[in-house]
PDB file with one MODEL, atoms N, CA, C and O in Angstrom:
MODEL        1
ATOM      1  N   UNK A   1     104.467 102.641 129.883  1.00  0.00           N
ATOM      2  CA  UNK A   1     103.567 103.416 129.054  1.00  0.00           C
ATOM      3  C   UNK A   1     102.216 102.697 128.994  1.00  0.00           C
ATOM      4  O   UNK A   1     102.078 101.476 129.056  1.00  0.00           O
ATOM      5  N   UNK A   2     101.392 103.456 128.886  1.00  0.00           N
ATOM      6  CA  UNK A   2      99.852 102.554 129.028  1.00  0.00           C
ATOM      7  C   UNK A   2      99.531 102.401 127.863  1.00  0.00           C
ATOM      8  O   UNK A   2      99.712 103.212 126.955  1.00  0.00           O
ATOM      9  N   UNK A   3      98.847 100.976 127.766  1.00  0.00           N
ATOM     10  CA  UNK A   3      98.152 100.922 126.227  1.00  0.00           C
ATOM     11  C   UNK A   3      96.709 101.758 125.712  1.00  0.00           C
ATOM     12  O   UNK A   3      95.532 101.817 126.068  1.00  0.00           O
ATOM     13  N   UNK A   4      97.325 102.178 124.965  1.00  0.00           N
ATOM     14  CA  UNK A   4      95.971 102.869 124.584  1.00  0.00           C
ATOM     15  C   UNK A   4      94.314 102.138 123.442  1.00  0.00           C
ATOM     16  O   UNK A   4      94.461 102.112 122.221  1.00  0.00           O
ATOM     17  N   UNK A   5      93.449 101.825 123.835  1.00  0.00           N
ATOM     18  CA  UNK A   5      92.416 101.303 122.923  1.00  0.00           C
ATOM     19  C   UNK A   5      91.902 102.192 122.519  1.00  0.00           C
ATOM     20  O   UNK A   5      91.967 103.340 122.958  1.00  0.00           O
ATOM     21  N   UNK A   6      90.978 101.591 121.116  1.00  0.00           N
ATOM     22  CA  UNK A   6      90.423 101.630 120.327  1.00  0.00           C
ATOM     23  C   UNK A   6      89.042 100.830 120.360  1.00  0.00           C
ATOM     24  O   UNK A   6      89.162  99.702 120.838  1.00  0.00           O
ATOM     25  N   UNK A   7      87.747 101.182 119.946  1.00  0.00           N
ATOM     26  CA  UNK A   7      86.852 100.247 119.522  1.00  0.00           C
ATOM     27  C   UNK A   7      86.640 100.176 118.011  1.00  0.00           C
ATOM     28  O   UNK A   7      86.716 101.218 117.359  1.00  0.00           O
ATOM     29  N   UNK A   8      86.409  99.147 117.485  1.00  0.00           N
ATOM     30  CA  UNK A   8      85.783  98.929 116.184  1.00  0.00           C
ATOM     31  C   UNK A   8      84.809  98.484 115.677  1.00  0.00           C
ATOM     32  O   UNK A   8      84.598  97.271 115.647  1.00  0.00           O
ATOM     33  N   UNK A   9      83.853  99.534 115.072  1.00  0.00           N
ATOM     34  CA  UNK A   9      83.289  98.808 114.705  1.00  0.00           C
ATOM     35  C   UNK A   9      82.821  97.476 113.404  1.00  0.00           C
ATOM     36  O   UNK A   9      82.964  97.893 112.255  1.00  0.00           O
ATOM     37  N   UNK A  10      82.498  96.549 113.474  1.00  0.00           N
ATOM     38  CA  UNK A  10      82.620  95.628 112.562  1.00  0.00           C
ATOM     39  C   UNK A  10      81.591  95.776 111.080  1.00  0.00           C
ATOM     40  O   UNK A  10      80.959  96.814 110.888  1.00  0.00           O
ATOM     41  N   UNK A  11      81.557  95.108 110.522  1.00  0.00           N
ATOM     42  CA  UNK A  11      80.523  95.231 108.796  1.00  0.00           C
ATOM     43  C   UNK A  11      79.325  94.770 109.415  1.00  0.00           C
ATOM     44  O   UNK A  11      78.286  95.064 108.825  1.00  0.00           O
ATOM     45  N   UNK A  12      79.231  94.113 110.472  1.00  0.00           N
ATOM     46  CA  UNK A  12      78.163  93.520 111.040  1.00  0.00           C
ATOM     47  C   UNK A  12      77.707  94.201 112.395  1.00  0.00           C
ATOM     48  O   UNK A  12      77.202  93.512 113.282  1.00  0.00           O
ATOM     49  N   UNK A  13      77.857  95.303 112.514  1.00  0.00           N
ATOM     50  CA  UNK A  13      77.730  95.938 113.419  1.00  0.00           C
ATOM     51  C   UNK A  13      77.708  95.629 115.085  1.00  0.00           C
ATOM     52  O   UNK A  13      77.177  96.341 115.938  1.00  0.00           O
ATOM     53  N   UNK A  14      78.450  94.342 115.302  1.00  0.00           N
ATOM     54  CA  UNK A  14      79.369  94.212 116.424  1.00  0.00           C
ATOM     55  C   UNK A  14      81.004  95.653 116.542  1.00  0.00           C
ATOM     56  O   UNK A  14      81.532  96.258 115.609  1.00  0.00           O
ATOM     57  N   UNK A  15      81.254  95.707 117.725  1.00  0.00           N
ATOM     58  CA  UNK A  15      82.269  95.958 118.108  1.00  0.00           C
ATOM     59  C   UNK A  15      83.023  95.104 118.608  1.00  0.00           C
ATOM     60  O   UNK A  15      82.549  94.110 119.157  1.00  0.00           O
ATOM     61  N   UNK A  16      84.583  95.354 118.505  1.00  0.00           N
ATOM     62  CA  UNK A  16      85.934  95.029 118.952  1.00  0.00           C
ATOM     63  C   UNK A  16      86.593  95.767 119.468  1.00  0.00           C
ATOM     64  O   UNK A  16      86.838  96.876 118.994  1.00  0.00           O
ATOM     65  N   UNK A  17      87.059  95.328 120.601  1.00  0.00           N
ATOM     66  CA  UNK A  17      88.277  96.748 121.186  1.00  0.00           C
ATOM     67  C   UNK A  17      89.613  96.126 120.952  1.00  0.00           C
ATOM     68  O   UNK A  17      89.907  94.993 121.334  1.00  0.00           O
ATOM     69  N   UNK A  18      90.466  96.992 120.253  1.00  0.00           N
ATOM     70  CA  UNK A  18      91.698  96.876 119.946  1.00  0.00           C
ATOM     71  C   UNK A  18      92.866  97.744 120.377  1.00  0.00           C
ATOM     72  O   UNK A  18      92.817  98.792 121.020  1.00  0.00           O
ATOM     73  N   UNK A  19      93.540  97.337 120.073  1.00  0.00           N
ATOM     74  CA  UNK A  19      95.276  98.282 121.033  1.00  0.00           C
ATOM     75  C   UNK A  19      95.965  99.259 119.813  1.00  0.00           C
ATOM     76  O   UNK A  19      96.718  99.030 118.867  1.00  0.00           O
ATOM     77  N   UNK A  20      95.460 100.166 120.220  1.00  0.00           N
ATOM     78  CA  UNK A  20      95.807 101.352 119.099  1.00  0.00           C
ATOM     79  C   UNK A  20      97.509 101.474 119.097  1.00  0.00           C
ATOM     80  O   UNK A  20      98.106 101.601 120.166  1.00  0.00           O
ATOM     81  N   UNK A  21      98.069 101.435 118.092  1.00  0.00           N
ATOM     82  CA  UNK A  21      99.576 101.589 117.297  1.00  0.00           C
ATOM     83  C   UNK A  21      99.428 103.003 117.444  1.00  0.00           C
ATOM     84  O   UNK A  21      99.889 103.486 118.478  1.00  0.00           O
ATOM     85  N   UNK A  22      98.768 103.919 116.452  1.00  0.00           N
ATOM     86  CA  UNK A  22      98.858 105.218 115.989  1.00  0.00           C
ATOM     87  C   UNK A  22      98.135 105.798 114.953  1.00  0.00           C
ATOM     88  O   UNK A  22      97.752 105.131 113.993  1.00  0.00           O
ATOM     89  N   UNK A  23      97.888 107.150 115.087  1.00  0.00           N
ATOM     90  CA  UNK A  23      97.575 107.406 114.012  1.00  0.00           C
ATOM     91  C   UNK A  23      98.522 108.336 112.977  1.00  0.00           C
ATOM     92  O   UNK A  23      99.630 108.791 113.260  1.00  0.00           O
ATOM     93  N   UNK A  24      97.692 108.526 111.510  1.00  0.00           N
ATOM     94  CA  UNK A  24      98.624 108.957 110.630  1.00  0.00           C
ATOM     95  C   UNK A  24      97.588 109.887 109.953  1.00  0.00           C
ATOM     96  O   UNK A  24      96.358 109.912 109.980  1.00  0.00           O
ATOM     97  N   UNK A  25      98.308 110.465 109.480  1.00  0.00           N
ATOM     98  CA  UNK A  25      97.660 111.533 108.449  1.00  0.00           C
ATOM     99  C   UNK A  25      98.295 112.000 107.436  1.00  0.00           C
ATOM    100  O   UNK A  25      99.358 112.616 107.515  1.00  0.00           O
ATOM    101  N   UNK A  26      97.446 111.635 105.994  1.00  0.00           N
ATOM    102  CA  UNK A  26      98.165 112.031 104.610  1.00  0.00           C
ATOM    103  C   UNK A  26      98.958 113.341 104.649  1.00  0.00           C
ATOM    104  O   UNK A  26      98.901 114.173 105.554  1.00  0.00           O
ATOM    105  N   UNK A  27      99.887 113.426 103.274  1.00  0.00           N
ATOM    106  CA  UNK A  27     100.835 113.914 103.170  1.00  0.00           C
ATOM    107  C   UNK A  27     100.045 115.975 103.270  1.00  0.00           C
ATOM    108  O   UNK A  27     100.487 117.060 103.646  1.00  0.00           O
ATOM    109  N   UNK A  28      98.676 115.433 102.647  1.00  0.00           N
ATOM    110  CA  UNK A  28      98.042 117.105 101.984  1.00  0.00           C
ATOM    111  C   UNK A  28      97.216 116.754 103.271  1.00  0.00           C
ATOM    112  O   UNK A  28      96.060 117.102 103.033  1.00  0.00           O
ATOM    113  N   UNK A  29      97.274 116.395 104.110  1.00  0.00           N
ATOM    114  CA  UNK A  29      96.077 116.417 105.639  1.00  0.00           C
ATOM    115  C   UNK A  29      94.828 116.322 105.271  1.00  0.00           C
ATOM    116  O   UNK A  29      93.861 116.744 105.904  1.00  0.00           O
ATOM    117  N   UNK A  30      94.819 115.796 104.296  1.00  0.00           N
ATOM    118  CA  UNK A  30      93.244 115.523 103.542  1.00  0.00           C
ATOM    119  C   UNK A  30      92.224 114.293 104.239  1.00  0.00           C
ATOM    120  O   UNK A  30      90.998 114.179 104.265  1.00  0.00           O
ATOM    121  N   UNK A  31      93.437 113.368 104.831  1.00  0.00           N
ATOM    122  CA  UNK A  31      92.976 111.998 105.606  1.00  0.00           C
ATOM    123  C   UNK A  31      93.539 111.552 106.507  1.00  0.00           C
ATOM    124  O   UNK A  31      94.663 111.976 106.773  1.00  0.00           O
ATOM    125  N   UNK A  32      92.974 110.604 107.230  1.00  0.00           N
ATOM    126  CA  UNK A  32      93.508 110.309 108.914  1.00  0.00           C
ATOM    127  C   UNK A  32      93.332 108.888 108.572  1.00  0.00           C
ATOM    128  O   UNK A  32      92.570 108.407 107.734  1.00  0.00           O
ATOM    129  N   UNK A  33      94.193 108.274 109.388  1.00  0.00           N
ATOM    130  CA  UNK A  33      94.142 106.699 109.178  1.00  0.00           C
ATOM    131  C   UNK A  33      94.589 106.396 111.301  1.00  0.00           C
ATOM    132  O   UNK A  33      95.216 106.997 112.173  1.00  0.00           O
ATOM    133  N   UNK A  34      93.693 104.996 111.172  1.00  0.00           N
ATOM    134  CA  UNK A  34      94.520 104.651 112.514  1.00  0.00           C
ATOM    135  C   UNK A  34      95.039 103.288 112.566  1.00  0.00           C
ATOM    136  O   UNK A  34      94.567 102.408 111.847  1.00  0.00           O
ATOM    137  N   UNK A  35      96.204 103.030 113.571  1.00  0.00           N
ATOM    138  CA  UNK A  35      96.790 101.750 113.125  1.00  0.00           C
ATOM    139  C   UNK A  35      96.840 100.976 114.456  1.00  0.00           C
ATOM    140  O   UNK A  35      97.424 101.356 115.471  1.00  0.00           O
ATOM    141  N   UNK A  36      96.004  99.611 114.273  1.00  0.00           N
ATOM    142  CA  UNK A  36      95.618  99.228 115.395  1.00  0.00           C
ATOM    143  C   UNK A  36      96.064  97.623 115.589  1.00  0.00           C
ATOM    144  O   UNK A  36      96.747  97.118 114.698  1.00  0.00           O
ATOM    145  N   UNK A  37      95.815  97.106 116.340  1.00  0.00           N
ATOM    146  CA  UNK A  37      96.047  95.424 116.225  1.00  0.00           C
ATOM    147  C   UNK A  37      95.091  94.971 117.646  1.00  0.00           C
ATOM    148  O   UNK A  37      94.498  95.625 118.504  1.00  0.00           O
ATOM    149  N   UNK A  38      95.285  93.544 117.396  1.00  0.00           N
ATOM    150  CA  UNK A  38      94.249  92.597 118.421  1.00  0.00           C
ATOM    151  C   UNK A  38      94.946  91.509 119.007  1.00  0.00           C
ATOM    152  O   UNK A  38      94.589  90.411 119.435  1.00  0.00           O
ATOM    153  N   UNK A  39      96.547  92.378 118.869  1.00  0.00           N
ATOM    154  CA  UNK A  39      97.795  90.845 119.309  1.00  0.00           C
ATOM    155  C   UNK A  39      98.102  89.866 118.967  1.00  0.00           C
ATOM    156  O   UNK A  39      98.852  89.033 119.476  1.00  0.00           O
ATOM    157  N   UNK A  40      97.356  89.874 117.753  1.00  0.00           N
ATOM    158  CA  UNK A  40      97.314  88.221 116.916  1.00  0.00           C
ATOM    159  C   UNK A  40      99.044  88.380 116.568  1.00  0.00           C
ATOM    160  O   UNK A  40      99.679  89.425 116.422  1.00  0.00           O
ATOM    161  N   UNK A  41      99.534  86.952 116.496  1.00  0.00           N
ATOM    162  CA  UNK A  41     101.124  86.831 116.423  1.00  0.00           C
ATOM    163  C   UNK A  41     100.917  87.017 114.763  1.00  0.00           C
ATOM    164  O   UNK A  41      99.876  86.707 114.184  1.00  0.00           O
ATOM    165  N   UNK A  42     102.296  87.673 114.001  1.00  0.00           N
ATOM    166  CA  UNK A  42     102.344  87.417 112.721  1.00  0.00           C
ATOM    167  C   UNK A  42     103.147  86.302 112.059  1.00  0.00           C
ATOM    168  O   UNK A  42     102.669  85.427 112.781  1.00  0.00           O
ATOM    169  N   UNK A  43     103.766  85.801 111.472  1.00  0.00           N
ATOM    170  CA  UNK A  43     104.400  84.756 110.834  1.00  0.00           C
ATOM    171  C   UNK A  43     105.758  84.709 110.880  1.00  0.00           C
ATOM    172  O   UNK A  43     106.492  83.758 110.610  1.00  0.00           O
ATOM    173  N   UNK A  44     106.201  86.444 111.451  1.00  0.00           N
ATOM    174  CA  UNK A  44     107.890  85.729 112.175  1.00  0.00           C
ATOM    175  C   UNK A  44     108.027  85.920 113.517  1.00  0.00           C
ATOM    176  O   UNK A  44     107.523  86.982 113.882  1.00  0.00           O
ATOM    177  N   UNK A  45     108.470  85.347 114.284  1.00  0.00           N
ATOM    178  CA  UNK A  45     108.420  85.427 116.171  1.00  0.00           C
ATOM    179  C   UNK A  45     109.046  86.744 116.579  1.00  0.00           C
ATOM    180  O   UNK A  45     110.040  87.334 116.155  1.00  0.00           O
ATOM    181  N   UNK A  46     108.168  87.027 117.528  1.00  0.00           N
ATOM    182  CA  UNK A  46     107.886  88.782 117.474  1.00  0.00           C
ATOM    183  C   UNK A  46     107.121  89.236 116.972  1.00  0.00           C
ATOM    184  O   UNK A  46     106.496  90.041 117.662  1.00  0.00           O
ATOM    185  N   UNK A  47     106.743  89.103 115.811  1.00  0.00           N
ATOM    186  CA  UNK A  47     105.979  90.271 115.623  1.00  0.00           C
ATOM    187  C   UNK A  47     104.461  90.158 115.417  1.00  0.00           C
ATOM    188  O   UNK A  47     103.833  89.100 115.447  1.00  0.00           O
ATOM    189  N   UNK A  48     103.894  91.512 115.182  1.00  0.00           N
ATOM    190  CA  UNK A  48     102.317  91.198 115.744  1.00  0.00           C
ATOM    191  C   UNK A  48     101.500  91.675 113.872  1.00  0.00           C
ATOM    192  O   UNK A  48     102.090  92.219 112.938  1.00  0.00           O
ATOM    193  N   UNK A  49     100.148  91.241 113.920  1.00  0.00           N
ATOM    194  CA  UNK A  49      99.959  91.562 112.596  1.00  0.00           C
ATOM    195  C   UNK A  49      98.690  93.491 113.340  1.00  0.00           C
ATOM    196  O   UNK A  49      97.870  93.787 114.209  1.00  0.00           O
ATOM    197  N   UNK A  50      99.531  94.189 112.041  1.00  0.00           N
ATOM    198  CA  UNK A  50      99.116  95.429 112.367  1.00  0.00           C
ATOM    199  C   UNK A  50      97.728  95.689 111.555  1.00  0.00           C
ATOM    200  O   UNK A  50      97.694  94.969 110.557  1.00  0.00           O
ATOM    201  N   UNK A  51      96.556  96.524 111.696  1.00  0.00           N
ATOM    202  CA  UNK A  51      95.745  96.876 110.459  1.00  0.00           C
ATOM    203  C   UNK A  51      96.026  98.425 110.504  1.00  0.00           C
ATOM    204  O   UNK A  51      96.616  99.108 111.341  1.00  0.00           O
ATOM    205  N   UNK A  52      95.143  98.886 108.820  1.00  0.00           N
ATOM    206  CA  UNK A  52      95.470 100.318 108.980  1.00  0.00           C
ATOM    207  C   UNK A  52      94.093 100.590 108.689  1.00  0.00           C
ATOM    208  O   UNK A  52      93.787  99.845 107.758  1.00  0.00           O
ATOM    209  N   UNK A  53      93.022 101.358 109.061  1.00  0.00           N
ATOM    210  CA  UNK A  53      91.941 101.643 108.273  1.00  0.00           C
ATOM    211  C   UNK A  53      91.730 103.166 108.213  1.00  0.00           C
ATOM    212  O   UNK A  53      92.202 103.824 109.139  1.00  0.00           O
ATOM    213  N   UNK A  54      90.947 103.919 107.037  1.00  0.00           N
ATOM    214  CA  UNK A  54      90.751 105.242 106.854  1.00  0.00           C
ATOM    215  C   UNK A  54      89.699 105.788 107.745  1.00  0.00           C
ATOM    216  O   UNK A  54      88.535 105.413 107.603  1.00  0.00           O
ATOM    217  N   UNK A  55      89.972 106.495 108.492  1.00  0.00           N
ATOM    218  CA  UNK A  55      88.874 107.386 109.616  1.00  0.00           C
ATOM    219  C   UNK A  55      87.993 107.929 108.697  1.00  0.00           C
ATOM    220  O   UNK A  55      88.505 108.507 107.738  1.00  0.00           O
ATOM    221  N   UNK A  56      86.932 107.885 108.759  1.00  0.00           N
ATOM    222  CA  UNK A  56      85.427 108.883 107.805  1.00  0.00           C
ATOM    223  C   UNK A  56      84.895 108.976 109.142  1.00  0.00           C
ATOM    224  O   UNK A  56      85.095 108.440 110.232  1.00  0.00           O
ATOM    225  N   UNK A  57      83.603 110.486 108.295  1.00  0.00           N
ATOM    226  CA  UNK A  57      83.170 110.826 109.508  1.00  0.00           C
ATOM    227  C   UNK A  57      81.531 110.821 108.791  1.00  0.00           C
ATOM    228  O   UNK A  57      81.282 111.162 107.635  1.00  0.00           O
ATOM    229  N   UNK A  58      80.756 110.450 109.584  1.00  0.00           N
ATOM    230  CA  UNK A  58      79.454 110.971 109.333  1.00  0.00           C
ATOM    231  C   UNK A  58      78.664 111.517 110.010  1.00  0.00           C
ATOM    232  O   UNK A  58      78.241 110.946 111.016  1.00  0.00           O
ATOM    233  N   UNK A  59      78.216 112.830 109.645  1.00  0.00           N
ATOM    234  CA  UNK A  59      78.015 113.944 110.537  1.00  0.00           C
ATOM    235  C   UNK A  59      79.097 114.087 112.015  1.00  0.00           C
ATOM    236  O   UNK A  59      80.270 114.454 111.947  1.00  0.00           O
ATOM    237  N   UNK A  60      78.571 113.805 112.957  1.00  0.00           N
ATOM    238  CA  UNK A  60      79.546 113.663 113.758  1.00  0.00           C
ATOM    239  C   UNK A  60      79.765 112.737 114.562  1.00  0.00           C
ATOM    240  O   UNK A  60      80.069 112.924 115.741  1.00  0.00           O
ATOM    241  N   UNK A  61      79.593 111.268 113.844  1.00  0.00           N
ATOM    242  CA  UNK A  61      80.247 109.774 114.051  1.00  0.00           C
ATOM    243  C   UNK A  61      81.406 109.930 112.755  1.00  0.00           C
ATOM    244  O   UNK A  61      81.569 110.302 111.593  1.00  0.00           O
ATOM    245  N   UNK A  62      82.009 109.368 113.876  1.00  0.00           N
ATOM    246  CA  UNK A  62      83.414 108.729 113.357  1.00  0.00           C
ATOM    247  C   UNK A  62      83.655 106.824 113.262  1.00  0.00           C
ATOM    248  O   UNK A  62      83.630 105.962 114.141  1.00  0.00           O
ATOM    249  N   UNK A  63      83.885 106.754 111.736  1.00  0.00           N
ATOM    250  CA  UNK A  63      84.052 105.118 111.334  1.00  0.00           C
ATOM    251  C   UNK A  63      85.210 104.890 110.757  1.00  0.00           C
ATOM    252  O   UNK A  63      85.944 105.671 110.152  1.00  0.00           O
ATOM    253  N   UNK A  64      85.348 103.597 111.017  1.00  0.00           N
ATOM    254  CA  UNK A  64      86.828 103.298 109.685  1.00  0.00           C
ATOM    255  C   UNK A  64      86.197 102.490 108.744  1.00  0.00           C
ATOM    256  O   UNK A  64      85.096 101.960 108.895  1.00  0.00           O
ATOM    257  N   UNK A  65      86.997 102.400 107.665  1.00  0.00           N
ATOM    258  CA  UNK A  65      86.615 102.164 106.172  1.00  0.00           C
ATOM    259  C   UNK A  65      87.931 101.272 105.874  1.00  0.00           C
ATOM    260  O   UNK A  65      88.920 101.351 106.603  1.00  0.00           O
ATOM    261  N   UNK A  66      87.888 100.656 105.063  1.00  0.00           N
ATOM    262  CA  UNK A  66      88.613 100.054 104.492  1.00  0.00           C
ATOM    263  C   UNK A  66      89.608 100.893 103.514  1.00  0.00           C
ATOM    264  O   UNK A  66      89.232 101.949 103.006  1.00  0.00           O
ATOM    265  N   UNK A  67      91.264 100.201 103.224  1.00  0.00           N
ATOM    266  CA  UNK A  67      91.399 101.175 101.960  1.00  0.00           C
ATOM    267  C   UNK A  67      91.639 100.011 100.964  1.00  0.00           C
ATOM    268  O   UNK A  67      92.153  98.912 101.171  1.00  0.00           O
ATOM    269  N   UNK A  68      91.058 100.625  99.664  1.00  0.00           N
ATOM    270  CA  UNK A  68      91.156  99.329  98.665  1.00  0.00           C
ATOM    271  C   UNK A  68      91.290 100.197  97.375  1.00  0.00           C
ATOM    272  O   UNK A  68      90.887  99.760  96.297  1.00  0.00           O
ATOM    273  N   UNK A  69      91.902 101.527  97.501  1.00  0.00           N
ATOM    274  CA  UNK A  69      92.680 101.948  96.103  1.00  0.00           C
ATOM    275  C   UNK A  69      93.804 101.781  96.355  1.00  0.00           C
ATOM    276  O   UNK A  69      94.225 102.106  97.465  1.00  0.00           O
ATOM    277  N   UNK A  70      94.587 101.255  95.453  1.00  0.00           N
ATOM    278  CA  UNK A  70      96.005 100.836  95.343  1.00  0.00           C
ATOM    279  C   UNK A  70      96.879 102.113  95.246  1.00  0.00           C
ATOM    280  O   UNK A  70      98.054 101.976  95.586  1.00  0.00           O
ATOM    281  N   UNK A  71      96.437 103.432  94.797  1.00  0.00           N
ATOM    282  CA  UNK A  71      97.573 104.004  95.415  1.00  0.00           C
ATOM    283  C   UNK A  71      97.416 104.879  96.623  1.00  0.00           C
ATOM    284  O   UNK A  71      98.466 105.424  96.961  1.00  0.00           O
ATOM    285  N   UNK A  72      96.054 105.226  97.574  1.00  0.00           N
ATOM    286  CA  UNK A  72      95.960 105.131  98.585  1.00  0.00           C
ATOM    287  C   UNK A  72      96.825 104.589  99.864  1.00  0.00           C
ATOM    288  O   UNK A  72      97.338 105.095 100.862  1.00  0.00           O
ATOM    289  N   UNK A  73      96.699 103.184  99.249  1.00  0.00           N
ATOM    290  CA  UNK A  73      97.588 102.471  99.813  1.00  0.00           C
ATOM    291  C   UNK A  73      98.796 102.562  99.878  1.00  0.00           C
ATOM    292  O   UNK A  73      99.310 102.276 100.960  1.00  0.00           O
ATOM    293  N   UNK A  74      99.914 103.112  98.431  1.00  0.00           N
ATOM    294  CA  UNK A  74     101.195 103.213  98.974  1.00  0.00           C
ATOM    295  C   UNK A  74     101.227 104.064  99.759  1.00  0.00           C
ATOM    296  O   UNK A  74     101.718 103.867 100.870  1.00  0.00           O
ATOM    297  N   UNK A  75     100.657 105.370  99.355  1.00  0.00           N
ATOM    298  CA  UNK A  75     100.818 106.106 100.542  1.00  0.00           C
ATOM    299  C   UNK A  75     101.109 106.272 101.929  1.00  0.00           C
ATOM    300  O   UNK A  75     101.967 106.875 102.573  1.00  0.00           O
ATOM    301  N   UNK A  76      99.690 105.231 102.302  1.00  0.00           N
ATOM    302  CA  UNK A  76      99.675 104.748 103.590  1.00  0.00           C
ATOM    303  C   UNK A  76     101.255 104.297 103.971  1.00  0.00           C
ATOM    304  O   UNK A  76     101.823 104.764 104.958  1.00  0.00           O
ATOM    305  N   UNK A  77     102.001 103.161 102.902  1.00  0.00           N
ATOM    306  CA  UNK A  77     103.252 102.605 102.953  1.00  0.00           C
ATOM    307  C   UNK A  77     104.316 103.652 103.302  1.00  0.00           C
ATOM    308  O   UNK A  77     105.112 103.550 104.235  1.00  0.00           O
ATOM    309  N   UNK A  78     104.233 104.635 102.466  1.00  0.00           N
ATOM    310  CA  UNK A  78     105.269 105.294 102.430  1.00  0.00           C
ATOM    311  C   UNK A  78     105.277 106.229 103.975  1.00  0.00           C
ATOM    312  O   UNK A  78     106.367 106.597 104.413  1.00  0.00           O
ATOM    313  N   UNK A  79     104.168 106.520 104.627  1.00  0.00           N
ATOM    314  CA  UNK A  79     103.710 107.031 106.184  1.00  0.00           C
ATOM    315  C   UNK A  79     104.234 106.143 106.721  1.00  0.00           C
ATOM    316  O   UNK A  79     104.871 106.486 107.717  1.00  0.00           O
ATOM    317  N   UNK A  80     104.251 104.616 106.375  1.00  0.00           N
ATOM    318  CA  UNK A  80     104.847 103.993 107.471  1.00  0.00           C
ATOM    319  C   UNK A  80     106.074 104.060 107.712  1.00  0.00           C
ATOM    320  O   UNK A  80     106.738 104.526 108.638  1.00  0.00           O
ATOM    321  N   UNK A  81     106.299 103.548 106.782  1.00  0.00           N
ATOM    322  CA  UNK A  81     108.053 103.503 106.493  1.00  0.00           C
ATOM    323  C   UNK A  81     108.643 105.078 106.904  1.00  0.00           C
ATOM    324  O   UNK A  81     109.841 105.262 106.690  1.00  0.00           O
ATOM    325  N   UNK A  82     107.985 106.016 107.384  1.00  0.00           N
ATOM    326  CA  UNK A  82     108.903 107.243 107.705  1.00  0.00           C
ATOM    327  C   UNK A  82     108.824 107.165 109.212  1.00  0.00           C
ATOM    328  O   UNK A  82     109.475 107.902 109.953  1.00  0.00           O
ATOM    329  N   UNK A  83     108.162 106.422 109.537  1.00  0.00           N
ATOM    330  CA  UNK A  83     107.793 106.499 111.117  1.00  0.00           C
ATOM    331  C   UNK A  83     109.122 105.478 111.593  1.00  0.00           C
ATOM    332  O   UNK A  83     109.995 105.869 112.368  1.00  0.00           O
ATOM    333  N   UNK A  84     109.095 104.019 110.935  1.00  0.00           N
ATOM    334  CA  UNK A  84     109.869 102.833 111.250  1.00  0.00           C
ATOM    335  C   UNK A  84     111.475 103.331 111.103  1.00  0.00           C
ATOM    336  O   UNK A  84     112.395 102.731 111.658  1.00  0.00           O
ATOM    337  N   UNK A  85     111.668 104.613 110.203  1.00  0.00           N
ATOM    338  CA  UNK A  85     112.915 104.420 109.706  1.00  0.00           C
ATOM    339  C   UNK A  85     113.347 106.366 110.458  1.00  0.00           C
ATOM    340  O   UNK A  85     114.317 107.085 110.216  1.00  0.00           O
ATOM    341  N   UNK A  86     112.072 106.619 111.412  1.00  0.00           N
ATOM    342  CA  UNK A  86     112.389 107.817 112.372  1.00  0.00           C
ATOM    343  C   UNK A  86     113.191 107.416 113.520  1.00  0.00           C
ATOM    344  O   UNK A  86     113.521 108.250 114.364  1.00  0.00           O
TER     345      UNK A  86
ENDMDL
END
C-alpha cells in the first residue's frame, strides 16, 4: 500500500511533510480532522506518536488548527477508539 503525505503547515510558517494516518469527521459532519505522524518512535517499541489537528478553511485554503477544547477532544477520542476497535 503506498504511503500517503500530507504537508503542514507550521505557526511559523515553514512547512513539514508528514505520513497521513487518516482522516475523521465529527459525529454531526460539522468537522474534519486529519491524523498524521513524522515516524517519531513513541515510548513503547512499536509504536509511533500520532497527531490529530482540526481542518479550517479560509476562503479556499485549507489549514489545521490545533484542538484545545477539552470536549472537542473527547470526541476526537471517542472517533478513534471506533476505528481501533473496527
Amino acid at each position: 500500500m503506498e504511503e500517503k503525505k500530507v504537508i503542514i503547515e507550521t505557526g511559523d510558517g515553514s512547512s513539514v511533510e508528514a505520513k497521513l494516518v487518516t482522516f475523521l469527521m465529527s459525529e454531526d459532519q460539522q468537522k474534519h480532522y486529519v491524523v498524521y505522524t513524522f515516524g517519531e518512535a513513541g515510548p513503547d517499541e512499536g509504536d509511533e506518536i500520532i497527531y490529530v489537528s482540526r481542518i479550517a478553511r479560509n476562503g479556499d485554503t485549507l489549514y489545521v488548527e490545533e484542538i484545545t477544547d477539552d470536549s472537542e477532544w473527547a470526541e476526537v477520542q471517542t472517533l478513534l477508539k471506533k476505528i481501533a476497535n473496527a
